[in-house]
N, C-alpha and C positions, 0 to 999 in steps of 0.2 A: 466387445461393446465399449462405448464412451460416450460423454455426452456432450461436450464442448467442439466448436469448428473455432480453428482459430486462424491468423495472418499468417495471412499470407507468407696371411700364409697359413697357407691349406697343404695337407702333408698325405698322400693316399699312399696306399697300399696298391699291389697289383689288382688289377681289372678281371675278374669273374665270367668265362663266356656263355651265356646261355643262349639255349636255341628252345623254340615251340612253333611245333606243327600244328597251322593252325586247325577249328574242329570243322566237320561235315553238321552244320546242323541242322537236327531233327528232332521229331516229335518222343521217336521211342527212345527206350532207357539206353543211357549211354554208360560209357566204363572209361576209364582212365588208366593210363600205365605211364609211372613215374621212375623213368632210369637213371641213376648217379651217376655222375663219369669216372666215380670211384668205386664202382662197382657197386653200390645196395640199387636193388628194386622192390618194387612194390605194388599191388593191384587192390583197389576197389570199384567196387559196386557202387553206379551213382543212381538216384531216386529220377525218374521221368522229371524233366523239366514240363512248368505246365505253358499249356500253349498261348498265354499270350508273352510270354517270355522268347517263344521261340519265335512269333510275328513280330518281336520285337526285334530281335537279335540279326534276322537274315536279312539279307547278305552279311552284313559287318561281322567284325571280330570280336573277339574278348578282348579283356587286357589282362597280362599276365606282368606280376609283380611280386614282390618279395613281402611278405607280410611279417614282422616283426613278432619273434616268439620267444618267452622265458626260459632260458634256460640255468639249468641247475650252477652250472659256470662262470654266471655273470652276465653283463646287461643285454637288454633286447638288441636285438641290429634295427636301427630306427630306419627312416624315409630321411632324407636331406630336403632342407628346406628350398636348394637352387633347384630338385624334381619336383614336378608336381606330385601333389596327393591323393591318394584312392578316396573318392567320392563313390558314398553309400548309400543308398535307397533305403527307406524306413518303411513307407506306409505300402500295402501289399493290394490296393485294391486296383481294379483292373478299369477303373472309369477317369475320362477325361477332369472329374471333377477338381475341388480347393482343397487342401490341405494348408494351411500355416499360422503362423503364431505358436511358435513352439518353446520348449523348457524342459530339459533334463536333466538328472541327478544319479552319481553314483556312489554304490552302495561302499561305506565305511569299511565294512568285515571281509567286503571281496569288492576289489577293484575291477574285475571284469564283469561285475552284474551291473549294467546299467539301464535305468527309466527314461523314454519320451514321452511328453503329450502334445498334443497338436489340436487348432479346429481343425473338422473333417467335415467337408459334404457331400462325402459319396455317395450319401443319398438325396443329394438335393438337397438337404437343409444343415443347417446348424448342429455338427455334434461333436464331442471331439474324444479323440482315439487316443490309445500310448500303445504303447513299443516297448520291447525289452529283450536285451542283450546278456548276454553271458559268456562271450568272448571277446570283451571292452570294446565293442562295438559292430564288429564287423559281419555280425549274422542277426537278425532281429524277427523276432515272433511281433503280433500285433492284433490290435483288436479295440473296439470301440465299450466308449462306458454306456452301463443304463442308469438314468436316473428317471425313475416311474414321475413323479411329480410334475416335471413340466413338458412337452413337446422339443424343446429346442438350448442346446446346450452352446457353451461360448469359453472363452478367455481361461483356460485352462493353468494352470499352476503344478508345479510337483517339488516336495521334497524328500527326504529320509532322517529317519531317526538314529541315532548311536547302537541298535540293535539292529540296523539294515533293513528296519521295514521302511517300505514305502507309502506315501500318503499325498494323494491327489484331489486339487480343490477347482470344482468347476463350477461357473453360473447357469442355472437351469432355469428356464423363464417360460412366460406364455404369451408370444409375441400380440396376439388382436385384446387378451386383458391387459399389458403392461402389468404384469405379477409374476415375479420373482423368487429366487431363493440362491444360497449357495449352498454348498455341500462337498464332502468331503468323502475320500473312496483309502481304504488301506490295503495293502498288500503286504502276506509277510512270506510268499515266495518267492520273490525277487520280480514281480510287477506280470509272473503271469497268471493269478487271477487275483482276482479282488473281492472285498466284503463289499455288504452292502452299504447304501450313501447313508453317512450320516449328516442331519441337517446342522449346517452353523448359524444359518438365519432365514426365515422365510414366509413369505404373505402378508409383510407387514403392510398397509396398504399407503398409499399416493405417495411410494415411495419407490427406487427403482435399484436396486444393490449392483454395483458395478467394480470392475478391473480389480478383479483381486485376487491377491498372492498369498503365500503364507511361508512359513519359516519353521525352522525346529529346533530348539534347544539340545545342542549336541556336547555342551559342558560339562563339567564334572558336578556343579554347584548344585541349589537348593530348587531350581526351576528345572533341571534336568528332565526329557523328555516333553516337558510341556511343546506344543504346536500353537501356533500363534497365523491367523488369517486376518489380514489387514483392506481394507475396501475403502470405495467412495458410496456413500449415500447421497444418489440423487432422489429431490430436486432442492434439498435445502443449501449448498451442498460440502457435506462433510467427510473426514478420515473416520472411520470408525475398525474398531480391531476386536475378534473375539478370541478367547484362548481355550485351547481346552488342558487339563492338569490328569488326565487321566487316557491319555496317551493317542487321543483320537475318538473315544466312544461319547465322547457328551461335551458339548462346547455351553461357558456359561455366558452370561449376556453380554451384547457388544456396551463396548463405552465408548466414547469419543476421543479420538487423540486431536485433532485440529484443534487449534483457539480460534481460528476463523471458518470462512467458509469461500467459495469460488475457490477452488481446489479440487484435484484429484490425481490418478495414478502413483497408490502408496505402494511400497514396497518398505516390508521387514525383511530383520536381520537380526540373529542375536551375537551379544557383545562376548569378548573373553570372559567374565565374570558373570552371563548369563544376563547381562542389561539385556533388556529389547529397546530396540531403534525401529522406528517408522519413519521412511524419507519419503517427499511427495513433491509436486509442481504446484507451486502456488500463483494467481494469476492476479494478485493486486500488493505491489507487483509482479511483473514476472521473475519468477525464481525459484528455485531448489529449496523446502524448507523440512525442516528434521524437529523430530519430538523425542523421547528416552522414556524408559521404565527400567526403576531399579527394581521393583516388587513382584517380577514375574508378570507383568502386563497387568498389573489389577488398578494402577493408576499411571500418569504421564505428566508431565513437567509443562513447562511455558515454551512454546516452540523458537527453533533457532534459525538461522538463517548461513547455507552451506553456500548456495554464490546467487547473485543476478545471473538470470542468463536474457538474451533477446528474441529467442525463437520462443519458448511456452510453448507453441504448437502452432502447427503449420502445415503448406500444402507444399510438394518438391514435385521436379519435372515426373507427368505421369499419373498424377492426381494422386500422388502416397501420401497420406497424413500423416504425419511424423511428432513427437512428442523431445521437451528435454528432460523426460522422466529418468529418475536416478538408479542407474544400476550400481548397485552396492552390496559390500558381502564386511567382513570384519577377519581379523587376523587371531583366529584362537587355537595358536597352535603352541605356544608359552616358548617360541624362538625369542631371535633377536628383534622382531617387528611387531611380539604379541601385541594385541589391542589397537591395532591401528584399526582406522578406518577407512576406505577407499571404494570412492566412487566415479563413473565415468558418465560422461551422458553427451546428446550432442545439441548442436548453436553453432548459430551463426559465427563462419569468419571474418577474417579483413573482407573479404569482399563480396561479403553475402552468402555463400556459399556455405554449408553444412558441413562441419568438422566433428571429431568425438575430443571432447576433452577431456580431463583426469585432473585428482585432488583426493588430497589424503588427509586426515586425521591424527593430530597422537594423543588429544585430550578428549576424547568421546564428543566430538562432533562441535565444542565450543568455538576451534579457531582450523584453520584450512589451511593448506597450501598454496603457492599459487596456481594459476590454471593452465596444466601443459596441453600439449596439441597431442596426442597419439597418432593419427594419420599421419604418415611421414613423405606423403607425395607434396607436389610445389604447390606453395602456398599459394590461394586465390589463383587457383587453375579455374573454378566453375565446377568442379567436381564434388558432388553432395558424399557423406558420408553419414551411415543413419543406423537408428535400430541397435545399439549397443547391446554387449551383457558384460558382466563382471565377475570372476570368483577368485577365492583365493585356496588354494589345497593345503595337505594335510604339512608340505614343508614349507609352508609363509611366499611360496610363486602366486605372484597375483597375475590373474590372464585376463587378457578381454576380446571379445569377437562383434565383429559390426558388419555392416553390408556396403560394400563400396563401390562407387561409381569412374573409378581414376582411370580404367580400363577404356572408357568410351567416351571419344572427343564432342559425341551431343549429350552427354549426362545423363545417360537415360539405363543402358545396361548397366547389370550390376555382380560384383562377387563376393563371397566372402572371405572376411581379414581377419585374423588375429596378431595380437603381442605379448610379448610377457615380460614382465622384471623380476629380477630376484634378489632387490637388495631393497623392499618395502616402497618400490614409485618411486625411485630417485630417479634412475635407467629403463631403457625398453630395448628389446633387441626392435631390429628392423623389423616392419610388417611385410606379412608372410601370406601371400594367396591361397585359399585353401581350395575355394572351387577350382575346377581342370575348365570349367565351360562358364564362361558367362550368361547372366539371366537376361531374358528381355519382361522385365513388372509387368507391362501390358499382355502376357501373351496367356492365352486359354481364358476360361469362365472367367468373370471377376465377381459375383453376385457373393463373392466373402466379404468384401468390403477391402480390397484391393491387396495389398501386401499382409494384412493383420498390424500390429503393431511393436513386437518385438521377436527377438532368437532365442535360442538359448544356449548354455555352456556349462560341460562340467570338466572337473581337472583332477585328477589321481594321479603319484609318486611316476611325473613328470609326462603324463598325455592327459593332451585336450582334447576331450569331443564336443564340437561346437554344432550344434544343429539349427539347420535356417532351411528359409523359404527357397525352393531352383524351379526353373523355369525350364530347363534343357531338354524334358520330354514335352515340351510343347503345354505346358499347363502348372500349375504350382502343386510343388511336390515337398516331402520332409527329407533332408539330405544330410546325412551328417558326414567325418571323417574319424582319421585318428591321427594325432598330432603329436609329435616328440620334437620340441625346438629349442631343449640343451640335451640331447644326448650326449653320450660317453663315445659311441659308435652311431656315423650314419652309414649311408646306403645311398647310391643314386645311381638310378639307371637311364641308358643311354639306347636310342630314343624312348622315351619318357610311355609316350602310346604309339601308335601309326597303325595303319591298314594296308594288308596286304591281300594279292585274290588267295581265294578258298584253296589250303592244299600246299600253299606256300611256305618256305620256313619263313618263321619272323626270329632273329636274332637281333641279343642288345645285349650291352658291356653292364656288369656291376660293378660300380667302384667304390669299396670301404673304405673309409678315411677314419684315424683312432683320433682324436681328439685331446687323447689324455698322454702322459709320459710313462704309462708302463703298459704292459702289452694286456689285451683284453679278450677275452672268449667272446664269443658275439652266436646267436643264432638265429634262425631263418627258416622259413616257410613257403612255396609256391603257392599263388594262390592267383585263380581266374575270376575277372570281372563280367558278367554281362554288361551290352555296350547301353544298358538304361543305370545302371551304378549296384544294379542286383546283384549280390554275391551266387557263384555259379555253385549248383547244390553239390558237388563231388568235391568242395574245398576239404583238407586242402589235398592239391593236386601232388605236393610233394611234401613229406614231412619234414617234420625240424631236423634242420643240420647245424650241424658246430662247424665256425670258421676261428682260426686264431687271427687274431691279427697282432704285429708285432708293435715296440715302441718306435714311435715315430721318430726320423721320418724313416725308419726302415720298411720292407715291403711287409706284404701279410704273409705272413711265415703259413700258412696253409690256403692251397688251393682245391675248391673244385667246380666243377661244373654238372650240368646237367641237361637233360631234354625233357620235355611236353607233349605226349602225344593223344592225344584227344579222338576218338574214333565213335560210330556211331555200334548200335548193337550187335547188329551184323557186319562191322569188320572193317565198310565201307569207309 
């Protein structure tokens, strides 16, 4: 929800050969048999796929890829950024319906528990759903919130606390009163189930609580644990923020952070030393403007001002409302960069056209950087870039993920991009495609209110999963990945997908490449996609194997290979 309409030398190692036969599919239970060319095998038992997976699936193939797995030896064997990426399906329901505006968060204690949430209409209206992961992304449980109070839920938010629970804040309303509330949901199983909502504000009357986030005190300091929900109060229209100090069960009353009003779209964050930051759009004029609390959110300063920008908000090919609302996070990890600040958002370029630009901080928000460009396609092509996120993880790598259009010469299809730096926003490596498939914004239902208005992104000891809106099953979907783009070791396979008939071998090269100057253990995992981005339930099809690979440019001092064979229950 919102309220305002506004104007418009690379060194590899030897080549890997693998082969997989592709499956017979069907309805009844299947089994897999995974043989090494080094002689291990191995068999499981897979679970009935359910059938609208398999009207999805036939004729086409899976995709069969290397999934990156820990081992005791040393780093993951990553994806290369020149392959494409396994694109993941989140939300599990079987209707043409919306799904988007999404946000996710991973858990501090365990890097592979990770939170989505999303709007959801799978029943026709307004609700919105999360997801959760426990092998950093690649398999995901899923389910919708109840909030008893109002019919119709919106603009969903999630974080996590320094104990790894999770805490989810969403707008619950009553669309024919115009009465609202927000509310907040905890989890301390890793987001699969939840307590009940607790209220942060609600029924205050001729008034309408909108686009809000929240944040969590993950510092070591005097505010620790406190949770902080930041919003706009229409119709006067202001930033207001409430907190709660007792870890989620009771929020005390909002105060106001704005000095003015025609404003909205806040977003918190807390500082290295536990400040809170609220950053927002301010539209007299247009621009980025930012507030601080040293006191644990109980009061707020005189608001500053982070840049002009020229969009405020707007309409881009497609009728997508687009914002240059601030995606920001803070640098509290007590590196070389602690305390910065960095935020990204998008506006207009030279030549009209929508870019994501970046600005950093080293004195809590009083002076900026200048404004770089992040998209790195040719400048004033026509090509929109929109819907940012921002974070920064636990080793000071600041990432960010946006939706881009550089792909399609009428500006209209879209993918998603990420970047990252690691020396605090000085550098970025090149932007890196994460979707395999481009979206078309127009395509299925749009009664969500078109794209929604933002993604979201989290980062753990060097992968991002960024999750956005895709279009590729013909309707809006919640799609994430899993992203390594400094590994120690990649990985790239040769061809990347393709399809071949039923019964066929499909064969493709892997090629390691070490990156580093001494020799590295690396390990690996097979794992099959279904052709809608759903992980196939018998993953994985081959367990982790250890490859050495030597120092560069010497070869990989160990080889092996292996085969895929996929058959139905009966044999066929």
């Amino acid at each position: 929800m919102t309220g305002r309409r506004g104007k418009k030398n690379k060194r590899k190692g030897n080549a890997m050969k693998n082969y997989a036969l592709l499956p017979v599919l069907a309805a009844a239970a299947m089994t897999a048999l995974a043989t090494w060319g080094v002689g291990l095998a191995g068999e499981a038992a897979l679970s009935p796929l359910p059938q609208e997976q398999v009207e999805e699936a036939y004729p086409r193939v899976p995709t069969v890829f290397l999934e990156p797995h820990p081992g005791p030896a040393g780093p993951s064997l990553q994806r290369s950024t020149t392959a494409g990426w396994v694109n993941i399906l989140i939300n599990k329901d079987a209707t043409q319906q919306v799904q988007n505006e999404q946000q996710v968060a991973v858990n501090p204690l365990d890097p592979d528990n990770l939170v989505a949430v999303w709007r959801d209409f799978r029943f026709g209206y307004r609700r919105v759903g999360y997801g959760y992961s426990f092998d950093g992304g690649l398999t995901w449980g899923e389910g919708l919130f109840e909030e008893p109070t109002w019919p119709w839920h919106s603009d969903p938010g999630v974080t996590v606390d320094a104990d790894g629970n999770f805490h989810a804040v969403i707008l619950s309303y009553n669309q024919s009163a115009n009465t609202n509330g927000l509310f907040i949901f905890t989890s301390t199983d890793g987001g699969v189930t939840w307590g009940d909502p607790v209220t942060v504000v609600n029924g205050v009357p001729n008034v309408f609580e909108d686009k809000e986030l929240m944040a969590c005190d993950r510092t070591d300091g005097p505010h620790s644990g406190n949770l902080y929900v930041a919003w706009t109060r229409f119709y006067t229209t202001r930033i207001l923020m409430a907190r709660s100090i007792d870890g989620g069960q009771s929020f005390l009353d909002p105060i106001q952070v704005s000095d003015g009003t025609g404003v909205q779209w806040p977003v918190p964050l807390v500082g290295t030393d536990g400040e809170v930051y609220v950053a927002w759009v301010d539209y007299s004029p247009d621009r980025i403007a930012l507030d601080v609390s040293y006191d644990g959110g109980a009061t707020f300063g005189t608001d500053k001002v982070v840049t002009d920008v020229e969009l405020g908000d707007g309409y881009i090919n497609g009728d997508i409302w687009i914002f240059s609302y601030p995606a920001m996070d803070a640098d509290i990890t007590g590196g070389q960069y602690d305390g910065r600040l960095y935020v990204a958002y998008a506006d207009y370029g030279p030549s009209w056209d929508v870019d994501i630009f970046f600005r950093y901080s080293t004195d809590g928000g009083t002076n900026w950087s200048a404004a770089h460009r992040l998209n790195d396609d040719p400048v004033a092509n026509g090509c929109d870039q929109f819907h940012p996120w921002l974070t920064v993880d636990e080793t000071g790598t600041v990432s960010v993920v946006w939706l881009d259009r550089r792909n399609d010469p009428y500006n209209l299809w879209m993918d998603c991009y990420v970047t990252q730096s690691t020396n605090g926003g000085l550098d970025w490596c090149p932007n890196v495609r994460v979707s395999t498939v481009s979206s078309d914004p127009t395509a299925g239902q749009l009664d969500a209110g078109l794209l929604g208005e933002y993604i979201g992104l989290a980062a753990v000891e060097g992968r991002m999963n960024p999750v956005w809106t895709d279009t590729r099953r013909g309707h809006q979907d919640v799609f994430t990945s899993r992203l390594f783009l400094n590994a120690d070791v990649t990985v790239e396979l040769t061809p990347d997908t393709t399809t071949v008939p039923q019964g066929e071998v499909l064969g493709y090269d892997v090629t390691i490449e070490n990156q580093t100057a001494e020799p590295k253990t690396v390990w690996g995992r097979a794992i099959v996609l279904m052709p809608d981005g759903s992980p196939y339930q018998g993953n994985p099809v081959v367990e982790p194997k250890a490859v050495q690979a030597g120092t560069p440019p010497d070869d990989i001092i160990y080889e092996s290979s292996f085969e895929v064979e996929i058959v139905s229950a009966d044999g066929r």
